[in-house]
N, C-alpha and C positions, 0 to 999 in steps of 0.2 A: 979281482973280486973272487972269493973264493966259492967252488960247487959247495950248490945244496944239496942239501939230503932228498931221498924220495919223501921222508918223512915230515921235514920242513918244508918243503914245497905244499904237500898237503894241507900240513897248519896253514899255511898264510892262504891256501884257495878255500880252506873251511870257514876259515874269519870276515872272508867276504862273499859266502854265500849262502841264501836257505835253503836247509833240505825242508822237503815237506814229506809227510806220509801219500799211500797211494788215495786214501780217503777225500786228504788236501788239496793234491793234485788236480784230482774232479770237481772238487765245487769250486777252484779256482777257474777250473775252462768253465763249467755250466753255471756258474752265479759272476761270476768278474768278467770272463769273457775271454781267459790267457788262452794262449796254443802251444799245444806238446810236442815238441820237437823231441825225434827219436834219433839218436846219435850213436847208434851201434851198426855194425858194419852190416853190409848187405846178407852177406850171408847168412848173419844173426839172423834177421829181418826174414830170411827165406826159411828157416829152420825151425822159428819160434813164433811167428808171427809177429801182427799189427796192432796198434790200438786203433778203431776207425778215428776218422777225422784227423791225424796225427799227423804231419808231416815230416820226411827225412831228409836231414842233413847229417852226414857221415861226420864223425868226428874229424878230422882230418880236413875237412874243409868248409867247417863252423865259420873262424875268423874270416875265410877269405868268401863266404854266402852272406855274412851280415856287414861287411865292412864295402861303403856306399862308392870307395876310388876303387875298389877290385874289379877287375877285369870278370870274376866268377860272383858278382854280387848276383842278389837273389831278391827283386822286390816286395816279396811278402816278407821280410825281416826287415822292412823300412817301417810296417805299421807300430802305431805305436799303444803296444799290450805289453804285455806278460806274457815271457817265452817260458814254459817249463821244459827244460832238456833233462829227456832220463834214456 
């Protein structure tokens, strides 16, 4: 199977996802009920700050926080919402 491109990889993760604006974002957590999941590294996090109410999952351990046989599962990504990760 031949590498993809950065660029192609991209396409096929944009075709299967929505962005939303920052506007979006919020009335999705305060009218729908979603949760903001902040996926930027710690340091980020210390440097830039938080959104209140927002919780972090470090990119790097997304898959193995939401997935229910992982040994690092994480039971609030069992409910079932609307995760917005930014």
């Amino acid at each position: 199977m031949p590498i993809r491109s950065v660029e192609e990889m991209i396409a096929v993760a944009r075709a299967e996802i929505d962005n939303h604006s920052a506007e979006e974002a919020k009335r999705r957590v305060d009218e729908d009920g979603a949760m903001l999941v902040d996926i930027r590294d710690v340091r980020e996090l210390q440097r830039e700050g938080v959104i209140p109410g927002a919780i972090h999952s470090p990119r790097g351990m997304l898959e193995f926080w939401i997935d229910p046989a992982s040994v690092y599962f994480k039971p609030g990504f069992a409910e079932d919402i609307e995760f917005v990760l930014y």
